[in-house]
C-alpha positions in Angstrom: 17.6 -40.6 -4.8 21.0 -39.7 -5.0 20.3 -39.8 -8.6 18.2 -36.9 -8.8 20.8 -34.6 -6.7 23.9 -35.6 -8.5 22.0 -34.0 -12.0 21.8 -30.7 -10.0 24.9 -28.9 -9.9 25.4 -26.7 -6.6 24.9 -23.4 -8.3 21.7 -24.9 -9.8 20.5 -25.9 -6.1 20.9 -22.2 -5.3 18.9 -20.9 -7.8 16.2 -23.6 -7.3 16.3 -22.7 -3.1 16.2 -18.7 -4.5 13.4 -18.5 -7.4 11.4 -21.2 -5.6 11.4 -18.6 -2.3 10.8 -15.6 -4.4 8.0 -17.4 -6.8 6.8 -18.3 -2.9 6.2 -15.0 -1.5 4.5 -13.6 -4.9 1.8 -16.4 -4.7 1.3 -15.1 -0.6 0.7 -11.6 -2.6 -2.1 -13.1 -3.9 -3.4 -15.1 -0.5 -2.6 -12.5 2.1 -4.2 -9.7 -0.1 -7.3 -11.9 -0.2 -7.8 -11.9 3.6 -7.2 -7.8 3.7 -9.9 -7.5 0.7 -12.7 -9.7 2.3 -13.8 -7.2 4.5 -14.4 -5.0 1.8 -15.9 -8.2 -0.3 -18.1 -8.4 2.8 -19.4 -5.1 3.0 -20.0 -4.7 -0.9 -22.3 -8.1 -1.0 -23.4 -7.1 1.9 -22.5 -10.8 3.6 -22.7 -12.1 6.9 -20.1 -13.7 9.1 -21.8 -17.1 8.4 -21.5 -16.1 4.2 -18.4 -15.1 4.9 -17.1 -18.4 7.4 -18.3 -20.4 4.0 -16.8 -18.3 1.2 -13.6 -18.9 3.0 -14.9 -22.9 4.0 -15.2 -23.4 0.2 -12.0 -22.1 -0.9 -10.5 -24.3 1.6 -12.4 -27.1 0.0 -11.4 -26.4 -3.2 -7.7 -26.1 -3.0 -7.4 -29.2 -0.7 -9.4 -31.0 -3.9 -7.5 -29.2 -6.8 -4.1 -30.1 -5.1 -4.4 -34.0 -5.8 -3.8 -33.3 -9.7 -1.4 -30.9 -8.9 0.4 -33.7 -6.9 0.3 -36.0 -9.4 1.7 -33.9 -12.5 4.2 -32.6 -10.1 5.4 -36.8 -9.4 4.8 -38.0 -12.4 6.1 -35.5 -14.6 9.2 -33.9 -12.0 11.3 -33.1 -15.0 8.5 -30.5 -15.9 8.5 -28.9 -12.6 9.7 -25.5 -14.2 6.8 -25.5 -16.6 4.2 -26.2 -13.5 5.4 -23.6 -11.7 5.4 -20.9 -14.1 2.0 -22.1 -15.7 0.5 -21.9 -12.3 1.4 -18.7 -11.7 -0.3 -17.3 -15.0 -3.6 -19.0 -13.8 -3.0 -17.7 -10.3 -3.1 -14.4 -12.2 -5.9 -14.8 -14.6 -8.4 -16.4 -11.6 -7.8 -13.3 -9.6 -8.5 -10.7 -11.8 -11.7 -12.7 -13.1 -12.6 -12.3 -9.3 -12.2 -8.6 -9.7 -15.7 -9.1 -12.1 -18.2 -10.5 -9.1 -20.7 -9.0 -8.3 -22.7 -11.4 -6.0 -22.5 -14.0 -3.3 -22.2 -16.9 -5.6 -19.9 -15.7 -8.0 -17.3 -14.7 -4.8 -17.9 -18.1 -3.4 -17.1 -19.6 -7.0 -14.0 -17.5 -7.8 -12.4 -17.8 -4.1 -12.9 -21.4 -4.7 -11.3 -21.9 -9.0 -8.2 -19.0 -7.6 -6.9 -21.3 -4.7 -7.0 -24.2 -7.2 -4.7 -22.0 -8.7 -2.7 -21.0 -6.0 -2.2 -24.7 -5.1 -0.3 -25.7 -7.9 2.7 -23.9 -6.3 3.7 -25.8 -3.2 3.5 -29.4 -5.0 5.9 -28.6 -7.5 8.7 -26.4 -5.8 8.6 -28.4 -2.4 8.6 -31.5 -4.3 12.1 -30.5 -6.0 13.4 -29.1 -3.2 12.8 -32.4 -1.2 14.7 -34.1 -3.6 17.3 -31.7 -4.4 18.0 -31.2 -0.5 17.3 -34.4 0.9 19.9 -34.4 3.4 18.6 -30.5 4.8 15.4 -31.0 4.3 13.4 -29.1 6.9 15.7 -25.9 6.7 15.6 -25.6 2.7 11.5 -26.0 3.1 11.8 -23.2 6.0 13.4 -21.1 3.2 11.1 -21.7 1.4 8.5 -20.9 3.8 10.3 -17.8 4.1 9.1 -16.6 1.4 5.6 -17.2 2.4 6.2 -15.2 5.2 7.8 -12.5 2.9 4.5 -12.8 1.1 2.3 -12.4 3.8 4.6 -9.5 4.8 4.4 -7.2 1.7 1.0 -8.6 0.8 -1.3 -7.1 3.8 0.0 -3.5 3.7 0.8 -3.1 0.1 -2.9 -4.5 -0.6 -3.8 -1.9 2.1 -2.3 1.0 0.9 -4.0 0.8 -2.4 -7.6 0.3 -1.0 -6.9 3.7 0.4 -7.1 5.3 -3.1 -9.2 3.2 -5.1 -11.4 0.0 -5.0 -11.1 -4.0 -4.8 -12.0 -5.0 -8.0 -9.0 -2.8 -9.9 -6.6 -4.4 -7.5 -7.8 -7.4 -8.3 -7.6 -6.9 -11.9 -4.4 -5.7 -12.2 -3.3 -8.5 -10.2 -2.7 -10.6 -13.9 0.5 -8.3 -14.0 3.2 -9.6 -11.9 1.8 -13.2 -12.0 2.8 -12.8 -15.7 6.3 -11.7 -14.6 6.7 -13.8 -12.1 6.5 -16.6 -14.5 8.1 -15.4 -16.8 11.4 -15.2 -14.0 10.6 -18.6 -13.1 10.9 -20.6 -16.5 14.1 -18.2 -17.7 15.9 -19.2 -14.5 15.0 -22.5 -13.5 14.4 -24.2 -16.8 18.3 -25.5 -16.9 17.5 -27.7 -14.1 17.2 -31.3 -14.7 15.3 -33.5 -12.6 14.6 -37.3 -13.1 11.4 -38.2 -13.6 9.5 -40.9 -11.9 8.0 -43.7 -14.0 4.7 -43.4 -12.5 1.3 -44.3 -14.0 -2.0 -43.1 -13.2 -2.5 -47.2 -11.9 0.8 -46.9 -10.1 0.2 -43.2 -8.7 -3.7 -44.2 -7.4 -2.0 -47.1 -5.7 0.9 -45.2 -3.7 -1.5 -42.6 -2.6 -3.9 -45.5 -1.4 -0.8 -47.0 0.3 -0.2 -43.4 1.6 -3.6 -44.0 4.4 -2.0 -47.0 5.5 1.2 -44.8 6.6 0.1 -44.7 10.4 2.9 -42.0 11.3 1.7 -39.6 8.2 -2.0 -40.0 9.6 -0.9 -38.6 12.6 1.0 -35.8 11.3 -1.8 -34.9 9.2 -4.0 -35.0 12.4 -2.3 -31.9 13.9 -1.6 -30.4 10.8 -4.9 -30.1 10.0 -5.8 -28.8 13.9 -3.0 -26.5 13.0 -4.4 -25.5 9.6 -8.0 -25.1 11.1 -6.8 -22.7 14.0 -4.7 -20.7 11.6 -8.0 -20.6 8.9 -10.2 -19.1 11.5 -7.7 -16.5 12.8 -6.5 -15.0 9.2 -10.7 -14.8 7.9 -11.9 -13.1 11.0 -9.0 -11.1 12.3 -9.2 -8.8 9.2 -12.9 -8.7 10.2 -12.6 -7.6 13.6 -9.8 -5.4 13.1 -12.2 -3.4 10.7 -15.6 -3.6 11.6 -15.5 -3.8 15.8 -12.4 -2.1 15.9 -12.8 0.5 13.4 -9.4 0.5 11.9 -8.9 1.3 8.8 -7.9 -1.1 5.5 -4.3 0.6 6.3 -4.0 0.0 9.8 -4.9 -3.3 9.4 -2.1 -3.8 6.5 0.4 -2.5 9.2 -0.5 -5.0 11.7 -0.4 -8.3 9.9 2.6 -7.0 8.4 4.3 -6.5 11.4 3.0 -9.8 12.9 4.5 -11.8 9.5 7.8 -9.8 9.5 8.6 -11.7 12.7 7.9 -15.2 11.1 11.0 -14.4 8.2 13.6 -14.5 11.5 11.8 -17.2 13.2 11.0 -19.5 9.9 15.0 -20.6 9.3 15.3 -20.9 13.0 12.8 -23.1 13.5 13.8 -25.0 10.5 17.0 -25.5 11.9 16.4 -26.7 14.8 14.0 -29.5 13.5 16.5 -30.8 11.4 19.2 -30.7 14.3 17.3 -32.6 16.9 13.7 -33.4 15.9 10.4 -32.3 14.3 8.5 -32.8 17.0 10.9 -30.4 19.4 9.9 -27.6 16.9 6.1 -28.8 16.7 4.9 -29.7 19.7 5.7 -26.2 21.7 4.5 -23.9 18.5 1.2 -25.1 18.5 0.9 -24.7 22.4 2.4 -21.3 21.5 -0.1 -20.4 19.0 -3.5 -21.9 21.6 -2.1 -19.4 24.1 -1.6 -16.6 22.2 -4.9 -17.3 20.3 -7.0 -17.3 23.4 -5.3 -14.0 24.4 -6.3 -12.5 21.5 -10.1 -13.0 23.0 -9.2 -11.6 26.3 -7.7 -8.8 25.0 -9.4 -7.6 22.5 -8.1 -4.2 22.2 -5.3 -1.9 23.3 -1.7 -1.8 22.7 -1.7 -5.6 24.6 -4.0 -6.6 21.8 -1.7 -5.3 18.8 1.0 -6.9 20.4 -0.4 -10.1 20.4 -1.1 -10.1 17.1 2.5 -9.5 16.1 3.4 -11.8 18.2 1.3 -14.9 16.4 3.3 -14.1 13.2 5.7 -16.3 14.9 4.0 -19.7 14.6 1.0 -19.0 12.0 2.7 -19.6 8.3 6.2 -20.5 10.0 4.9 -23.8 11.6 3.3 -25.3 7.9 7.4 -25.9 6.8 7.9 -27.8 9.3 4.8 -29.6 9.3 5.7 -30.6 5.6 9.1 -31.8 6.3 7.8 -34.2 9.0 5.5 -35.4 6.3 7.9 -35.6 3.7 10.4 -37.8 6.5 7.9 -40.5 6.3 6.8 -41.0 2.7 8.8 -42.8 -0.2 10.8 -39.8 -2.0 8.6 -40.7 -5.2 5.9 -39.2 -3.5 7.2 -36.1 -2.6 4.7 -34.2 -4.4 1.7 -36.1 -3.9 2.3 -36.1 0.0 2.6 -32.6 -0.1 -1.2 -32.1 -1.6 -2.2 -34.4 0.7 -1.2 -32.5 3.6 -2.8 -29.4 1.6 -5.5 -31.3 1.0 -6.2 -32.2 4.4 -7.6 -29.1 5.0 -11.0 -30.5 3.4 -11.7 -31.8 6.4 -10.2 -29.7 8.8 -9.8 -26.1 7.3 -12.6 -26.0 5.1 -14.5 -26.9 7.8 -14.0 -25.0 10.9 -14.1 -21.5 9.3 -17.7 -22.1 8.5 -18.4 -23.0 12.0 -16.8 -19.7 13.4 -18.8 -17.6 10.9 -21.9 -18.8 12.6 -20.2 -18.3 16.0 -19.6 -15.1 15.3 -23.2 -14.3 14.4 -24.5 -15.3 17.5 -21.7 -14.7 19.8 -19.6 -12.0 18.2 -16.6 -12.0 16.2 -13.9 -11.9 18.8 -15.2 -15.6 20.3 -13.7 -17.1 17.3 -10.3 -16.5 18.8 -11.2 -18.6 22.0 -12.5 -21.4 19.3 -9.5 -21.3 17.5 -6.7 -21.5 20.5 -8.7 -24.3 22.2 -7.8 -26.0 19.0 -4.5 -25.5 18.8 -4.1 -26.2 22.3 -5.7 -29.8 21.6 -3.2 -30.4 18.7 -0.4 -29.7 20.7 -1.3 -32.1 23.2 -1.7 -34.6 20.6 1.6 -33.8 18.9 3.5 -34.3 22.2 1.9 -37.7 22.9 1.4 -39.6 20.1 4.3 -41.7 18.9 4.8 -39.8 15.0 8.3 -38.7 15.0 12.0 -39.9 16.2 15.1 -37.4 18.2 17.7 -37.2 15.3 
């Protein structure tokens, strides 16, 4: 694809690695603030765990769907990935601050579901380009990307916070349409120079690469721990807000302060841990962060409060969003570079079976055996992953 990079001057790469990690950390605005509004969701539809376990099963569900399309516009139409990106980000806009209107279970279960449809067609798009425009450094120019997830997920919990302190959900939900708008607008006036080749790729062609895709035995794997990573990570970040506020008593604030604190460690570890998989292997990087995150996990449920607790919820911002870039690289190693963007909703869309599933499980865990037993669910799974990671045969020393 040499192609593709010699179109893109070196000054254009730096804006695409820049806007694409900026653009990144808006759209984690959107998800982090999501988590840090549910219990507030929760307690105005007066939900249970179990309604809340599937509010958060179907928006899993939904985005692992909605990113197939995405996939497929972003391959077959690369030259256009400016135009996907900032259109995206108008509808991630819009779809949130219709969610600002529900006012029952139903409705919340519909709009969580349509705004991560939205929030999908991000990751598609700008990882897409960035694997082509970076083939050779890969895994670190996804990390900085994923950066800006972690930025995201930084700013996103306490700013989203802050404001519940002085007025309600659905305002911040509706003014939510605002930087979206500007977002894009930053996006297209920036990146829209950039030239990308496009693939010549059919709807007959594209349906027959993806098929070829399950027959990929090393990407079936990755997927495998991906989505035991995904699953782990889906249960923590839906209940944690929970327990924080309703067994712990914190306020919207205090929990904003935490997860902010636990993500602002993932934006030093992210680049490191990119590096290092592209210097001697994915699996080096992999394989000990989701043993990391089981242990760390399952301390969460033996301590569940005090200063030891706090601390080990900072402490899982190093592997929770850092780990998904490198994940995605060791995808993107073994696919044809055609298929950048389609591999990358399948990974995303993995999470049917796996994310979308698991958080609905823990919601009726909860229920029966209270909220901080989800933890212990959740490491035991990332524990199993690791193990899987380190001994099946998916990726090669460099």
């Amino acid at each position: 694809m040499n192609m593709q990079r010699d179109n893109v001057t070196q000054r254009q790469r730096l804006w695409l690695l820049v806007i694409t990690c900026l653009g990144h950390s808006v759209k984690h605005i959107y998800n982090a603030g999501f988590f840090i509004i549910l219990p507030e969701l929760k307690q105005s539809l007066q939900l249970t765990n179990a309604g809340v376990g599937t509010i958060s099963m179907g928006r899993n569900i939904s985005g692992g769907i909605g990113n197939f399309p995405w996939g497929f516009l972003s391959d077959r139409f690369s030259h256009q990935f400016v135009t996907i990106l900032a259109v995206g980000m108008i509808l991630i806009g819009i779809t949130h601050s219709v969610f600002g209107f529900v006012t029952s279970y139903w409705q919340a279960f519909a709009m969580a579901a349509i705004s991560h449809i939205a929030i999908g067609s991000w990751h598609p798009a700008a990882i897409g380009s960035l694997s082509r425009v970076f083939a050779e450094k890969r895994g670190f120019a996804i990390s900085i990307h994923g950066i800006g997830a972690s930025i995201g997920e930084t700013i996103g919990p306490i700013f989203v916070g802050a404001l519940l302190s002085f007025t309600v959900w659905q305002s911040i939900l509706h003014w939510g349409l605002v930087p979206a708008l500007l977002t894009s607008v930053m996006v297209f006036v920036t990146l829209r120079s950039i030239r990308i080749e496009s693939q010549d790729l059919t709807v007959r062609l594209y349906i027959a690469a993806f098929i070829n895709l399950f027959r990929n035995k090393k990407l079936l794997l990755v997927l495998v721990f991906t989505g035991g990573y995904a699953s782990a990570q889906s249960i923590v970040i839906t209940f944690l807000p929970i327990y924080v506020r309703e067994d712990l008593g914190q306020s919207a604030v205090v929990l904003g302060t935490y997860l902010t604190a636990a993500q602002a460690i993932g934006i030093l570890s992210q680049p490191a841990m990119g590096y290092f998989s592209d210097r001697f292997s994915r699996k080096s990087v992999i394989v000990p962060s989701l043993l990391l995150m089981g242990v760390l996990y399952i301390l969460l449920f033996v301590m569940s409060s005090g200063p030891a607790f706090v601390a080990i919820v900072i402490a899982t911002g190093l592997v929770n969003f850092s780990l998904m870039a490198i994940c995605l690289a060791a995808c993107a190693d073994v696919v044809d570079p055609k298929l950048h963007g389609t591999t990358i909703s399948l990974v995303f869309s993995s999470f049917v079976i796996f994310a979308g599933i698991f958080p609905l499980v823990a919601g009726f865990l909860a229920d029966t055996e209270g909220v901080k037993s989800v933890f212990f669910f959740a490491g035991c799974i990332a524990l199993i992953s690791g193990i899987f990671a380190l001994l099946v045969p998916w990726g090669k020393v460099r």
